[in-house]
KOLBAPA-391550 format. One record per atom (N, C-alpha, C, O): residue in one letter; z, x, y. Coordinates in steps of 0.2 Angstrom, whole numbers, padded with zeros to 4 digits, always signed. Layout:
aZXY ...
# end
This chain:
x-0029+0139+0073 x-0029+0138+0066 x-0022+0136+0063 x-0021+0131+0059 x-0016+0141+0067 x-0009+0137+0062 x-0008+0133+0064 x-0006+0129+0060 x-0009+0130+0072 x-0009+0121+0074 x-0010+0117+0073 x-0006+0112+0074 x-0017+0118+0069 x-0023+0113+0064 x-0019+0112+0056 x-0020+0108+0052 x-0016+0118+0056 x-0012+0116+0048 x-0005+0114+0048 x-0002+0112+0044 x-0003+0115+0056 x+0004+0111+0057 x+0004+0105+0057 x+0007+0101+0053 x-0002+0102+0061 x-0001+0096+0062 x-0002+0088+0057 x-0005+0090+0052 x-0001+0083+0057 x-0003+0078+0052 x-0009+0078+0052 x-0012+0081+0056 x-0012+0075+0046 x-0018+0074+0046 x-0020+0067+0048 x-0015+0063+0048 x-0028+0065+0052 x-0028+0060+0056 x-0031+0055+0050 x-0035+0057+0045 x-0027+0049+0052 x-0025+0042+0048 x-0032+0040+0045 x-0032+0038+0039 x-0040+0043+0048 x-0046+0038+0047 x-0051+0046+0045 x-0057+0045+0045 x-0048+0052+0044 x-0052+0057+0043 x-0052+0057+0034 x-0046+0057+0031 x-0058+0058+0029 x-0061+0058+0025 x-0058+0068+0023 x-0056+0071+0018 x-0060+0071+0029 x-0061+0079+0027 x-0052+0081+0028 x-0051+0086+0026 x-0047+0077+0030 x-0038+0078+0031 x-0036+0076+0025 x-0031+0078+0022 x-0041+0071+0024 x-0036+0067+0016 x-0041+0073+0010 x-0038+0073+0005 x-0045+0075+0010 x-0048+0080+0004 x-0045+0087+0007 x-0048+0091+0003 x-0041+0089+0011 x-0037+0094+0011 x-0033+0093+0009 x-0031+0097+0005 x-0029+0089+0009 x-0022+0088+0007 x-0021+0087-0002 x-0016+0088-0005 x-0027+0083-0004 x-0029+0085-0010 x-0030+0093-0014 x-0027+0095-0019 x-0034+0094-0009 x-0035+0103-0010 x-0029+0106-0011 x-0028+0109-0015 x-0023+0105-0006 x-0017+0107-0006 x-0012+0105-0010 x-0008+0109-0012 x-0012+0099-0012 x-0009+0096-0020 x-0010+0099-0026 x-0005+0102-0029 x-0017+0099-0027 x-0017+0103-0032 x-0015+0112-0033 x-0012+0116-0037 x-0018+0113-0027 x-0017+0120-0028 x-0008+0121-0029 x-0006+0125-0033 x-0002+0116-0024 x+0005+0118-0026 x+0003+0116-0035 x+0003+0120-0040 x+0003+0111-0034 x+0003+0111-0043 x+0003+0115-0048 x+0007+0116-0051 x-0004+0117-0048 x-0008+0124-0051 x-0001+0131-0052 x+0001+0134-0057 x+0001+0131-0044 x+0006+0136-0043 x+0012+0135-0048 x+0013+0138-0053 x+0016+0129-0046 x+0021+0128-0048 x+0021+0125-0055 x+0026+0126-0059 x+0016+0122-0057 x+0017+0119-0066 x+0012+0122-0067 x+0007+0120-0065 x+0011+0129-0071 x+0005+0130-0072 x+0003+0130-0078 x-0002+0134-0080 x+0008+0125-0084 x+0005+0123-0090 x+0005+0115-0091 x+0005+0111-0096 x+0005+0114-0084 x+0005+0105-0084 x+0000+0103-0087 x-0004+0106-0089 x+0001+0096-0088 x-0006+0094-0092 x-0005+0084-0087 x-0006+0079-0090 x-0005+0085-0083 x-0004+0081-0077 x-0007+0081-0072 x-0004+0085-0067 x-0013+0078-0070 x-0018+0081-0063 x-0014+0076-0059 x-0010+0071-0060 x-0016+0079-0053 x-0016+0076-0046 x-0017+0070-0045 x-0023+0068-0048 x-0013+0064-0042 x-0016+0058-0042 x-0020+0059-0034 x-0017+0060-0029 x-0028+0058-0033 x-0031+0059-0027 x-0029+0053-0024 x-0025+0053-0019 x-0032+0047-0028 x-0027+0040-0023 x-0021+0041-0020 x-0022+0041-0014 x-0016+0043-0021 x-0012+0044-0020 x-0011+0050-0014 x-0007+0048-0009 x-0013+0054-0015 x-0014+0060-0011 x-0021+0057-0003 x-0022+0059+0003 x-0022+0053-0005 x-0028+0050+0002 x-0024+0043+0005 x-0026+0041+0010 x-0020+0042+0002 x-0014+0035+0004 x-0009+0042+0010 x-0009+0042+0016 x-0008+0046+0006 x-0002+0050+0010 x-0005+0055+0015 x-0001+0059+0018 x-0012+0055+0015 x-0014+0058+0022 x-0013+0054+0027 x-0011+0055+0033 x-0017+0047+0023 x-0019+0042+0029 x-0011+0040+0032 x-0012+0037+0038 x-0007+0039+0030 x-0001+0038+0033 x+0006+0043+0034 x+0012+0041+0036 x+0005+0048+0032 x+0010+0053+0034 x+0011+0055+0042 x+0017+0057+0043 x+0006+0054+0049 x+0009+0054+0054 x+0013+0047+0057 x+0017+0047+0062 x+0013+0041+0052 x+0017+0037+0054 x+0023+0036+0054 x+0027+0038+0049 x+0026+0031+0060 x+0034+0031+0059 x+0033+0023+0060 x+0029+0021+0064 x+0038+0017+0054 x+0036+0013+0054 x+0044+0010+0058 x+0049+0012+0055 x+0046+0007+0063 x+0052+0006+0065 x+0056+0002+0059 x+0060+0006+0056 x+0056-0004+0056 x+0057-0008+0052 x+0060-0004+0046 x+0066-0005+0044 x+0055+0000+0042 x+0056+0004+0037 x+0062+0010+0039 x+0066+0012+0035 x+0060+0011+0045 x+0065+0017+0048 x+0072+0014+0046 x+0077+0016+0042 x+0072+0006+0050 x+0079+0005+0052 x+0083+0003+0045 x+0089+0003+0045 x+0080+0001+0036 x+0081+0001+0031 x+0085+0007+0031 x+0091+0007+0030 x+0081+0011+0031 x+0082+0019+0026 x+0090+0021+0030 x+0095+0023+0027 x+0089+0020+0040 x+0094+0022+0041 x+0099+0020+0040 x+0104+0024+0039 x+0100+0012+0040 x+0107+0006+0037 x+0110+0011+0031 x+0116+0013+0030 x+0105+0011+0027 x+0108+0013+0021 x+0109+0019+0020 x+0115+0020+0017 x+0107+0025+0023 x+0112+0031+0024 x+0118+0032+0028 x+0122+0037+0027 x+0119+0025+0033 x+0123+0025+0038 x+0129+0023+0033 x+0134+0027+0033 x+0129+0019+0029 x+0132+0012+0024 x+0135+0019+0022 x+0141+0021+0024 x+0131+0024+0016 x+0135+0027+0012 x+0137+0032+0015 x+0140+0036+0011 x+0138+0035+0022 x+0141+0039+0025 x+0147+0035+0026 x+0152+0038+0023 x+0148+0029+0030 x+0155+0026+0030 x+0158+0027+0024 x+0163+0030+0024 x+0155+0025+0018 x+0159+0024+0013 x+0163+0033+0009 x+0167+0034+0004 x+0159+0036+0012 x+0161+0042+0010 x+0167+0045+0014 x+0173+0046+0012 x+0165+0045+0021 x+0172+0047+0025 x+0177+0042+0026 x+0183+0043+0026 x+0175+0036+0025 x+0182+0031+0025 x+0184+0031+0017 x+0189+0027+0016 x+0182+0033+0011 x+0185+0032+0005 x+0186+0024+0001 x+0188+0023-0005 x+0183+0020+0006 x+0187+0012+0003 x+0180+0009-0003 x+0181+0003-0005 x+0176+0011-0003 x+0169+0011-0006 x+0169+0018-0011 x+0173+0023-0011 x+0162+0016-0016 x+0161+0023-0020 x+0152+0024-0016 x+0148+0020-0017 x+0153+0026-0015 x+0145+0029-0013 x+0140+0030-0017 x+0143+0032-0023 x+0134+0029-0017 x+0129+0029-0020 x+0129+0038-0022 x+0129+0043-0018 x+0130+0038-0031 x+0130+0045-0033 x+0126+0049-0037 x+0126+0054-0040 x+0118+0043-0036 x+0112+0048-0039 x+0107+0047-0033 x+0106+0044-0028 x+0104+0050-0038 x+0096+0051-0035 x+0092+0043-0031 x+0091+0038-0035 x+0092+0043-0023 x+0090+0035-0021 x+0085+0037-0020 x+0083+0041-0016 x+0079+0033-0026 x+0071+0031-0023 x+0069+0028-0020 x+0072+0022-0022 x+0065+0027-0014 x+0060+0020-0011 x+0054+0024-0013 x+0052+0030-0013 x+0051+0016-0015 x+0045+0019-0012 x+0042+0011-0012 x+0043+0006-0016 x+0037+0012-0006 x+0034+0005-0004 x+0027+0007-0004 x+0024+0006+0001 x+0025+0011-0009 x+0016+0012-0009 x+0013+0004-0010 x+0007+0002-0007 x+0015+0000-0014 x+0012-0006-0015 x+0012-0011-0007 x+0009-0016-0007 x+0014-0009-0002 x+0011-0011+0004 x+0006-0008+0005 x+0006-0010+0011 x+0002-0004+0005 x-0002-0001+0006 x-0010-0003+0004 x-0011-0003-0002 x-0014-0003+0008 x-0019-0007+0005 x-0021+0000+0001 x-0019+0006+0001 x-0026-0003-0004 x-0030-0002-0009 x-0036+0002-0009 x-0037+0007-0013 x-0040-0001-0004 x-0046+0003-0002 x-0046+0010+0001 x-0041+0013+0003 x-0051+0013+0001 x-0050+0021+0003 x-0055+0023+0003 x-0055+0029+0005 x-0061+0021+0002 x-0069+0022+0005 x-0070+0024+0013 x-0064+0023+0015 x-0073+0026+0016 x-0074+0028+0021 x-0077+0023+0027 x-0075+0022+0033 x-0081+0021+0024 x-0080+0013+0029 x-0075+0009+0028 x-0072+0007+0033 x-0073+0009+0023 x-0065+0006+0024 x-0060+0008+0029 x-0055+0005+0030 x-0061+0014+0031 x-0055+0019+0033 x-0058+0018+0043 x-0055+0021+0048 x-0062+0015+0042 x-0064+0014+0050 x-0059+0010+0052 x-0057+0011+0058 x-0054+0003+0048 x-0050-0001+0050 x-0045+0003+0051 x-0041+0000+0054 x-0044+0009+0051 x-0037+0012+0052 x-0038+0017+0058 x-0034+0019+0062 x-0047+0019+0058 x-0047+0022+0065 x-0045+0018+0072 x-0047+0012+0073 x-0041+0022+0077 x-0038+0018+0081 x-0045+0018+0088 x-0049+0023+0089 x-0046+0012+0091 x-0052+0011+0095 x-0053+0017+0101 x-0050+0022+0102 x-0057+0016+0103 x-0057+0022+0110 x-0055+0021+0114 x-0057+0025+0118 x-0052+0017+0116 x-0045+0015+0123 x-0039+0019+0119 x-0036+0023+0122 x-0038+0018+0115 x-0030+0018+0111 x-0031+0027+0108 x-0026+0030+0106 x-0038+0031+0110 x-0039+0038+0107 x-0036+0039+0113 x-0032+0043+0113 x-0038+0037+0118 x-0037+0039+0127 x-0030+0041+0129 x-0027+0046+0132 x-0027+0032+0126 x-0019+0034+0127 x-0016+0032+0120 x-0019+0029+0117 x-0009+0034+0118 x-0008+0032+0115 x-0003+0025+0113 x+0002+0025+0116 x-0006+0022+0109 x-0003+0014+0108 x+0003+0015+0104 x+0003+0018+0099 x+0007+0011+0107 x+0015+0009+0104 x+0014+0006+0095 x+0019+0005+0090 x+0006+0004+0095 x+0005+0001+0089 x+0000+0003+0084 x-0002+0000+0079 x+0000+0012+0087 x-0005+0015+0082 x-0003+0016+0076 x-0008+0016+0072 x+0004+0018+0073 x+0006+0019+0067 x+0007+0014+0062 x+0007+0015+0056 x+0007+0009+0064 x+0005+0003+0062 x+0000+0000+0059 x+0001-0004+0055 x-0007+0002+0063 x-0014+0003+0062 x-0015+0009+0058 x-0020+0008+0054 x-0013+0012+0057 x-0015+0019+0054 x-0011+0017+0046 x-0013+0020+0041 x-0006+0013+0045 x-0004+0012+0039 x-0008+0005+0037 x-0013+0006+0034 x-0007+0001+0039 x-0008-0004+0037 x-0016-0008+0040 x-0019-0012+0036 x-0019-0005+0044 x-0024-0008+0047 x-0027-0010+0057 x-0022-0011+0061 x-0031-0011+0058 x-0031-0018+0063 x-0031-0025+0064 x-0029-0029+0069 x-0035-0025+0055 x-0033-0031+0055 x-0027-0035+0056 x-0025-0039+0060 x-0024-0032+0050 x-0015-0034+0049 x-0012-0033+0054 x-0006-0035+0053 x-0013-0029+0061 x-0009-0031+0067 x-0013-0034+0073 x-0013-0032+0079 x-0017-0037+0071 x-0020-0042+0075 x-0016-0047+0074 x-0014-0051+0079 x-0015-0049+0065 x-0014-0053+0064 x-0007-0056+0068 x-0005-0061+0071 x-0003-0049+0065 x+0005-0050+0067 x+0002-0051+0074 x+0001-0057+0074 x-0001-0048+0080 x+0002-0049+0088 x+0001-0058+0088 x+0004-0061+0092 x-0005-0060+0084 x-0004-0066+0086 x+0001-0074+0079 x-0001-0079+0077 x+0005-0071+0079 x+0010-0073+0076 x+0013-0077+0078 x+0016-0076+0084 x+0015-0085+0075 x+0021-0088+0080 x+0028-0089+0077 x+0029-0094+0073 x+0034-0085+0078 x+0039-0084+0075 x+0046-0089+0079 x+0046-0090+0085 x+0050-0092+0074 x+0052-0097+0077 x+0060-0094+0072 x+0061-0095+0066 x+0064-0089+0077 x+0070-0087+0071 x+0077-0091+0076 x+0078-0091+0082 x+0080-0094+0071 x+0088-0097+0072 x+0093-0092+0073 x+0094-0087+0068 x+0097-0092+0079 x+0103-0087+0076 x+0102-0081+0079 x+0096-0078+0078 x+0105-0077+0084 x+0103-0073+0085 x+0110-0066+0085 x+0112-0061+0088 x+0113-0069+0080 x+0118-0063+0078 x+0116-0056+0076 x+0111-0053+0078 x+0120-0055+0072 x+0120-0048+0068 x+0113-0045+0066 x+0110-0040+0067 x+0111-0050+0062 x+0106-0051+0057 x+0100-0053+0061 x+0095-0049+0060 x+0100-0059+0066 x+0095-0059+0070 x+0094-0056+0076 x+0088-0056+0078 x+0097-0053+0078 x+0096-0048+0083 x+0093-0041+0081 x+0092-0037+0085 x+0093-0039+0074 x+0089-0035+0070 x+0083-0038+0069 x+0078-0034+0069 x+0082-0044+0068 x+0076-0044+0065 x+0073-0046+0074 x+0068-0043+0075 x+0075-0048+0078 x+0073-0048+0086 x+0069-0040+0086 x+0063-0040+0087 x+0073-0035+0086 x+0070-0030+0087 x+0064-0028+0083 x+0059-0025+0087 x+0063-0028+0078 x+0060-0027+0073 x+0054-0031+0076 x+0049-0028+0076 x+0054-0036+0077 x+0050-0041+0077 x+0045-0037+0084 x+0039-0035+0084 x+0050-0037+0087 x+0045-0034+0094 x+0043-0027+0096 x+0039-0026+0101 x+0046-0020+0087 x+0044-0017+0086 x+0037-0017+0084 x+0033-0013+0086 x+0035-0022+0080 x+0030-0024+0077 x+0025-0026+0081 x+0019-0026+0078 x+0027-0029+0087 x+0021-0032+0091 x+0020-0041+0088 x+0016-0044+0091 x+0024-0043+0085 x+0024-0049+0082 x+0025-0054+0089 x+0028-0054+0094 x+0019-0059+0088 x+0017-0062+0094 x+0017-0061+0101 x+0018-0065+0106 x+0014-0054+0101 x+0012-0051+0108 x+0006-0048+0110 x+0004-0043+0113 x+0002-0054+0107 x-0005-0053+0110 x-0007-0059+0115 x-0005-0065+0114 x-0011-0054+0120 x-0012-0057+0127 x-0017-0062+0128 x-0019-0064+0133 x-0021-0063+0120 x-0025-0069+0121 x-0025-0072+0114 x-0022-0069+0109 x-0027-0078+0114 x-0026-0082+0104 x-0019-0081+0104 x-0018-0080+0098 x-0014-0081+0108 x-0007-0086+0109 x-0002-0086+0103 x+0000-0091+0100 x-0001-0078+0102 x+0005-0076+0098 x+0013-0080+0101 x+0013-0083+0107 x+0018-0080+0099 x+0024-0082+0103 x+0030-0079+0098 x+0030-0078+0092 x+0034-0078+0101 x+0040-0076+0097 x+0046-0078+0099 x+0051-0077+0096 
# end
C-alpha cells in the first residue's frame, strides 16, 4: 500500500486521477478551512494524467533558465531574476478528459511490455500527436548553438523517426 501511494498515478487510469482529486481536496479542506474556493477537478485530472512525465524539450527550457540565473548570480555582471518565476503550459494540454478519451494516452500493449523512450510524451499529449511528430519532415539550416539544441530536442521528440509513412529529419 505505501508503494501504491508513492508512486505516480498512471496517465490513462480514471480511479488515479479521482484520487488525486480526493487528495486535493482533502489538503484544501485541511489547510484553507474557511476557503470559499473548491478544487478545480479539470485541473486535478490534467495533473494526474501527466505527473509521471518528463518532457525533454520543456526540461531543457526550465534548465537554461535556472542555469542563466545561476551565472548571473555567481558572476555578478547581470541582476538575476528576484521574484516569484511562473510557467505554466497547461494550455498544451489537450482538453478532453472522458474516459474513452483517455484511451489515446494509454500506452499500447507492446510498449506496457517495455518501456518506450516515447511514452511520456503519449501520456501527455497523446498518440496521436506523436504519430504525428515521428512522421514529420523537418528541414533545419545551421547547425550552431541554437540548432544543435533544437537537433537534439528534435530527436528527443522522435520528430521524423518513424519506420513507415517516411518521417525525415
Amino acid at each position: 500500500a505505501a508503494a501504491a501511494a508513492a508512486a505516480f498515478p498512471c496517465p490513462s487510469s480514471s480511479a488515479d486521477a479521482k484520487r488525486v482529486y480526493e487528495l486535493a481536496v482533502k489538503f484544501a479542506r485541511a489547510k484553507m478551512p474557511g476557503a470559499k474556493e473548491k478544487v478545480d477537478e479539470k485541473l486535478c485530472r490534467k495533473l494526474a494524467r501527466t505527473s509521471s512525465a518528463v518532457i525533454a524539450p520543456m526540461a531543457a527550457v526550465i534548465g537554461g533558465i535556472a542555469g542563466q540565473e545561476v551565472l548571473k548570480a555567481v558572476s555578478g555582471k547581470f541582476t538575476p531574476i528576484r521574484q516569484f518565476y511562473y510557467f505554466s503550459a497547461a494550455k498544451c494540454l489537450p482538453d478532453d478528459d472522458e474516459q474513452e478519451t483517455l484511451d489515446r494516452f494509454k500506452p499500447s500493449e507492446e510498449a506496457q511490455r517495455r518501456r518506450h523512450r516515447y511514452d511520456d510524451l503519449v501520456a501527455v499529449f497523446g498518440k496521436d500527436v506523436q504519430a504525428k511528430m515521428s512522421r514529420l519532415n523537418i528541414f533545419l539550416v545551421g547547425a550552431g548553438a541554437i540548432g544543435c539544441e533544437m537537433l537534439k530536442n528534435f530527436a528527443l521528440m522522435g520528430v521524423g523517426a518513424a519506420a513507415k509513412g517516411g518521417g525525415r529529419a
